[in-house]
N, C-alpha and C positions, 0 to 999 in steps of 0.2 A: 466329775460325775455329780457331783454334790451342787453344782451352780445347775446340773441342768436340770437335777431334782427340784429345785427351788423354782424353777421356770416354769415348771410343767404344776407344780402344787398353785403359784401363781398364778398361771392360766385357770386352771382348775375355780378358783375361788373367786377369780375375775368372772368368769361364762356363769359361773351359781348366782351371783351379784344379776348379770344381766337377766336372768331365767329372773330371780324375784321384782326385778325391774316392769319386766313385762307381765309380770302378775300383778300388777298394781293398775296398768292400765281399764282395766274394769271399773276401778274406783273412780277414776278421772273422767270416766264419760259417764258414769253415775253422780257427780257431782257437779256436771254441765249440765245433763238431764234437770237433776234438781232445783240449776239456779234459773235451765230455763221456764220450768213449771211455775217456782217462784216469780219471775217477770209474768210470765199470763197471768196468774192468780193477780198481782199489781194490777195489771190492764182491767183489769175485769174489775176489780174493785176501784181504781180510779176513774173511770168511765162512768160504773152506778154514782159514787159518793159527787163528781164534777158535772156530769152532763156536759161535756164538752163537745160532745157530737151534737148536740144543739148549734154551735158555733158555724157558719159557714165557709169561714174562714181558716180552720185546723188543717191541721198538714201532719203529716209523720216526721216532719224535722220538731215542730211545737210538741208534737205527744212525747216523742221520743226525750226532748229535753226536758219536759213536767215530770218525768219516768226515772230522769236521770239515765238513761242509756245512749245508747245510739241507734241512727235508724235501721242499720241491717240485721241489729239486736232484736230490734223489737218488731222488725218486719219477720223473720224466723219465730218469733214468737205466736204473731197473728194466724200465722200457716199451719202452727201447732196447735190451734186454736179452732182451727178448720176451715179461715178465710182466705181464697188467694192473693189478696193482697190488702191495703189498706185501703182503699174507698168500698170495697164490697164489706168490711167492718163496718165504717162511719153507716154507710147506709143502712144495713141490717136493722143496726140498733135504731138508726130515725125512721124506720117501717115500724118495727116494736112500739115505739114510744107511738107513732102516730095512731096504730090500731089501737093501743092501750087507751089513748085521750080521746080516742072517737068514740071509744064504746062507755068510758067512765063518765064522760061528761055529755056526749047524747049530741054532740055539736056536729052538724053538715056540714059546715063551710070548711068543705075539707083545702081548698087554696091557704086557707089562713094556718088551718094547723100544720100544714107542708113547708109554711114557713117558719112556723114556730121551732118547728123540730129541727132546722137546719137545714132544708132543701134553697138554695136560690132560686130556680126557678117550676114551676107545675109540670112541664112535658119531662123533666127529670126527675121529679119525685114518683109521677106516674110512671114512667119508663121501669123506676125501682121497682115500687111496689107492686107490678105485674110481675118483672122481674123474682120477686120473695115470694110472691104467692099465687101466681099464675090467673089472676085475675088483677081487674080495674077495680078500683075504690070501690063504687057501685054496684060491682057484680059481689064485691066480697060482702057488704055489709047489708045488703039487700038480699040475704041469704034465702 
């Protein structure tokens, strides 16, 4: 009787163990949460301090290793960040920067600053920035 007393206290103290087990898992996705917020907060501030979305050349394998992460890391990240994927990022920010320099520096030639900001070609930059702001270049700043 006494071995089976010891079995059942056993168990007992084993299932309390697994109860407090699974009361920790709140911590654990609280702690993923936070490294993820931590990686966007990164993104956000490597982006302002690099300008690498200037680059036309960037990829999510490049970002991802400047980040020190990986790409399904920091593609999760982006998504938390409100972008479906990574080219709808890169581009956003070369729309931003491009209204920002159109309107600071007073300059038309908007083919030139389409390049500068990282577009390769004009019918893709323009394609964006309708895309971001439901108008053409023209239509937007000719308010």
């Amino acid at each position: 009787m006494e071995l089976f007393e010891r079995l059942i206290k056993q168990q007992e103290s084993n299932s309390a163990e697994t109860t407090n087990e699974y009361s920790k898992e709140p911590e654990y996705i609280e702690e993923a949460e936070e490294k993820a917020n931590s990686l966007c907060e990164r993104v956000v501030i490597h982006m302002r301090r690099t300008s690498d979305y200037r680059n036309p050349d960037i990829s999510l394998n490049s970002m991802a290793a400047s980040l020190y992460t990986n790409r399904t890391t920091l593609s999760k990240a982006l998504r938390e960040l409100g972008y479906t994927n990574f080219n709808a990022y890169i581009n956003s920010l070369r729309i931003e920067d491009f209204i920002n320099r159109v309107k600071n520096e007073r300059i038309y030639n908007y083919q030139d600053i389409f390049y500068n900001v990282g577009f390769r070609s004009r019918s893709t930059a323009i394609r964006n920035f309708k895309q971001y702001t439901g108008k053409t270049p023209s239509e937007y700043f000719n308010k």
